[in-house]
C-alpha positions as CSV (number, residue, x, y, z in Angstrom):
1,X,125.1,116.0,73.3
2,X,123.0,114.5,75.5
3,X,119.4,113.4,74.2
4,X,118.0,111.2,76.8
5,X,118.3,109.8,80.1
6,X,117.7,106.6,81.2
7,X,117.1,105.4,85.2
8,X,117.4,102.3,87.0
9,X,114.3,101.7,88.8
10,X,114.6,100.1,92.4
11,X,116.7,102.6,94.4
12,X,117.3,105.2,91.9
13,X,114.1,106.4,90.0
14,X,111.6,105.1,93.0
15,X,112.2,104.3,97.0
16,X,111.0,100.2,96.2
17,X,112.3,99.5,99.5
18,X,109.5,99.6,101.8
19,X,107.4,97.0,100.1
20,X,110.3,95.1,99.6
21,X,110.8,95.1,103.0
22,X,107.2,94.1,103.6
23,X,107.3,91.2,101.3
24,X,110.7,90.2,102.8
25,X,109.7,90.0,106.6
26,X,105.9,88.3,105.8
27,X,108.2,85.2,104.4
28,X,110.8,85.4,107.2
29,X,107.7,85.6,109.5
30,X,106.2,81.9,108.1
31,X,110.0,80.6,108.3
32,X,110.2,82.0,112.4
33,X,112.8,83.7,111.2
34,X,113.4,87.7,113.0
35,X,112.4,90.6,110.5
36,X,114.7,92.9,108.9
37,X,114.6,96.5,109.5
38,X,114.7,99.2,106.5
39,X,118.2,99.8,107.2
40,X,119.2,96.4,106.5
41,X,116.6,95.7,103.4
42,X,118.4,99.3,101.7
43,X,121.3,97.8,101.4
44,X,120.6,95.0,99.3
45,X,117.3,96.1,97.7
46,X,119.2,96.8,94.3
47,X,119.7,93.3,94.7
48,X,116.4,91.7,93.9
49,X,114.6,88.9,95.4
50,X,118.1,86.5,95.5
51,X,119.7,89.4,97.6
52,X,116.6,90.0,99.7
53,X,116.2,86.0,100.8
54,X,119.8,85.8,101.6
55,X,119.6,88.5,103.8
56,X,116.8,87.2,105.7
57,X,117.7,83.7,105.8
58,X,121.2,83.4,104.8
59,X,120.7,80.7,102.3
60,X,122.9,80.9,99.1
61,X,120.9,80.8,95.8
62,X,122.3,77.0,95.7
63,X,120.3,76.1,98.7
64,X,117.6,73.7,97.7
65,X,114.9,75.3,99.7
66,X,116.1,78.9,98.1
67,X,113.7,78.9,94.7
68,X,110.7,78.2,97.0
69,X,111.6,81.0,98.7
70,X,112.4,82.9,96.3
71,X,108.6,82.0,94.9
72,X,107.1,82.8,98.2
73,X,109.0,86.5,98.4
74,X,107.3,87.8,94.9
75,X,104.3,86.4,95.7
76,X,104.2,88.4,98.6
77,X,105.5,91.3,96.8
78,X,102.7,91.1,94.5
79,X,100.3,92.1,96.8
80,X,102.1,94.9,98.5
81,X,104.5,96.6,95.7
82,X,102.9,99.3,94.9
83,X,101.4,100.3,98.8
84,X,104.4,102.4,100.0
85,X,106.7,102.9,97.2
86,X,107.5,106.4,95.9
87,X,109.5,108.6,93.6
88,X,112.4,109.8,95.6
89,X,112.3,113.6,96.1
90,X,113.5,115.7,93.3
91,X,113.1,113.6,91.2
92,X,109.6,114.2,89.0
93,X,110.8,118.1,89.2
94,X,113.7,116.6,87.0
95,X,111.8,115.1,84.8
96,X,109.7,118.2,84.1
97,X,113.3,120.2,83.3
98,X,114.3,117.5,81.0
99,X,111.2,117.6,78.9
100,X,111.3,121.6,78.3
101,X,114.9,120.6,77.0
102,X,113.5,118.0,74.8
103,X,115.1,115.6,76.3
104,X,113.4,111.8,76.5
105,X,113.9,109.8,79.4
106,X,113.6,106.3,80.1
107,X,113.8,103.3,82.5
108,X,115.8,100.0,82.3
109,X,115.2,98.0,85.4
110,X,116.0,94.4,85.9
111,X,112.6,94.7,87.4
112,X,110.4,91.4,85.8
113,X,107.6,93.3,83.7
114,X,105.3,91.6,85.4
115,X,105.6,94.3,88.4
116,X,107.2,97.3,86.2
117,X,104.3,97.3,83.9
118,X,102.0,97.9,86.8
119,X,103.9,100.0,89.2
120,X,105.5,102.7,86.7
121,X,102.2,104.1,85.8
122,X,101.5,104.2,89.7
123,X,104.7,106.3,90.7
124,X,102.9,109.8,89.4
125,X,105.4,110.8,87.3
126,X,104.7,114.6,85.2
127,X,106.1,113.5,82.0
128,X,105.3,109.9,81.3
129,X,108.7,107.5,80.1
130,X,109.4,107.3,76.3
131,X,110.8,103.7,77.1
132,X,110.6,101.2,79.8
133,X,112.7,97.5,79.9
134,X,112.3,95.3,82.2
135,X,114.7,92.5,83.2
136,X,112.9,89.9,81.0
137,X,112.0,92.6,77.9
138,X,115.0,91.2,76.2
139,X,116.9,87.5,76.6
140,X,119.3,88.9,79.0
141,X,119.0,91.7,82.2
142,X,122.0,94.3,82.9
143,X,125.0,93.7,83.1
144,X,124.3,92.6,79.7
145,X,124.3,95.9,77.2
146,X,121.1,93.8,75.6
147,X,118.7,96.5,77.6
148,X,120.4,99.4,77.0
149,X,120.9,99.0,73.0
150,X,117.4,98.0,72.9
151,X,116.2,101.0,75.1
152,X,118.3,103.1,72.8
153,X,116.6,101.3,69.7
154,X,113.2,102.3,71.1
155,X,113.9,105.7,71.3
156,X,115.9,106.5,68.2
157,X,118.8,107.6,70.2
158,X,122.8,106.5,70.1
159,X,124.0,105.2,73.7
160,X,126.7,108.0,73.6
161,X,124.2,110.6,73.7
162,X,122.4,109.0,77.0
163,X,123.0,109.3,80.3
164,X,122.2,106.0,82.6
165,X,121.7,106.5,86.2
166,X,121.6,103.8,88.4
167,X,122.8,102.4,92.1
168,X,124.4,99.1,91.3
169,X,127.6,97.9,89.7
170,X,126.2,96.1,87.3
171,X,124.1,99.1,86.4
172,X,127.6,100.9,85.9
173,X,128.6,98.4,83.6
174,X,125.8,97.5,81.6
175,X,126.1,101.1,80.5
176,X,129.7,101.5,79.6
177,X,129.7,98.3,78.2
178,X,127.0,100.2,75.8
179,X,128.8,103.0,75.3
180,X,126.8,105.3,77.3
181,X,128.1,108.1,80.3
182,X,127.2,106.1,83.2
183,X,126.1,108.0,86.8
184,X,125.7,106.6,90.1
185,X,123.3,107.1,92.2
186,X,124.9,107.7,95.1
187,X,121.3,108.0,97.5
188,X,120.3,104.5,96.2
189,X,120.4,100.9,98.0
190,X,124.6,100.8,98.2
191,X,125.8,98.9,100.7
192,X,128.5,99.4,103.3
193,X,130.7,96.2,101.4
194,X,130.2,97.8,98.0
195,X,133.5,99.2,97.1
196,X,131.9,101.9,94.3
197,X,135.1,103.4,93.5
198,X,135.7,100.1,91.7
199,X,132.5,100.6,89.9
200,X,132.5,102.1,85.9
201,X,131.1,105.4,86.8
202,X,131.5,108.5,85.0
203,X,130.3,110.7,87.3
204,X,128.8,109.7,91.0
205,X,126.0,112.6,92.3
206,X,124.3,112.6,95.9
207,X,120.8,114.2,94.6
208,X,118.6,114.0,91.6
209,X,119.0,117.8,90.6
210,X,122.5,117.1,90.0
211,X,121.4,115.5,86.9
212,X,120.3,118.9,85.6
213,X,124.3,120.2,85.7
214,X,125.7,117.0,84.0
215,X,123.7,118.1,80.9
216,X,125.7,121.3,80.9
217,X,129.3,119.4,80.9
């Protein structure tokens, strides 16, 4: 029986993309380096800031100019990420529906608090989240299970009775490494190399309300 449900962040729960994208093409801008468009900054968003900076400049995270970079991007970040970013559609009526069936729901996003703390209260969600863990909440970000037992821990529920949503594979694995019934996302940041049927998914949906009819199964 399901009891909660638990959401990536970037790509899944909230369209991050567009101040990502911002942040992104004001570093490429001081580098003379061409922009990306949103097309381009979707498919890697799940990414992070390493995915993001190789896109725009190609550099490996081995580079030796890449952590500077990589310090300039969330700089930039922080002063645009919560401008443009949204819940995607359908998904706040969800949340409403999961609260009449008393069920919690959560976040576990890779997502440094620093940024989730901030922007989660921004996104105008109905029903507020009984959990959120960011990538630095615990000593380890998914694909460890660390976030997703400790999630589970804060909300007094056994992973077998969550459901994890997210839009990477290590978002897949994370949760059935943890024993919970993994979903993909299949409208978030996925890009045309990732081979998802590879990925640990229980069950792959193309809209949020499709969350509703997993509850029944």
């Amino acid at each position: 029986m399901i009891k909660a449900v638990l959401f990536d962040l970037d790509g899944t729960l909230a369209d991050t993309a567009p101040d990502l994208g911002t942040a992104l093409n004001r570093v490429l801008e001081k580098q003379h380096l061409p922009p990306k468009n949103i097309a381009e900054i979707r498919s890697v968003a799940s990414h992070g800031a390493a995915g993001l900076i190789k896109l725009g400049t190609g550099m490996q995270a081995d580079n030796p100019k890449f952590a500077a970079l990589r310090q300039a991007f969330l700089a930039e970040y922080e002063l645009h990420f919560t401008e443009q970013t949204v819940l995607f559609g359908g998904i706040d009526e969800v949340l409403q529906k999961l609260a009449q069936q008393n069920i919690v729901w959560g976040i576990i996003t890779n997502k440094p608090h620093v940024f989730t703390d901030r922007l989660v209260p921004k996104l105008g969600c109905s029903i507020a989240p009984a959990v959120v863990v960011s990538g630095d909440t615990t000593s380890a970000p998914k694909p460890s299970t660390k976030p997703m037992l400790y999630a589970c821990q804060q909300i007094g529920v056994a992973p077998e009775n969550c459901l994890y949503i997210g839009d990477a594979e290590r978002d897949m694995q994370a949760g059935r490494n943890a024993g919970m019934i993994t979903v993909l996302a299949n409208w978030g940041y996925i890009g045309a190399e990732d081979n998802t049927a590879s990925w640990p998914a229980d069950y792959i949906i193309e809209q949020p309300k499709e969350i509703l009819e997993l509850l029944k199964k």
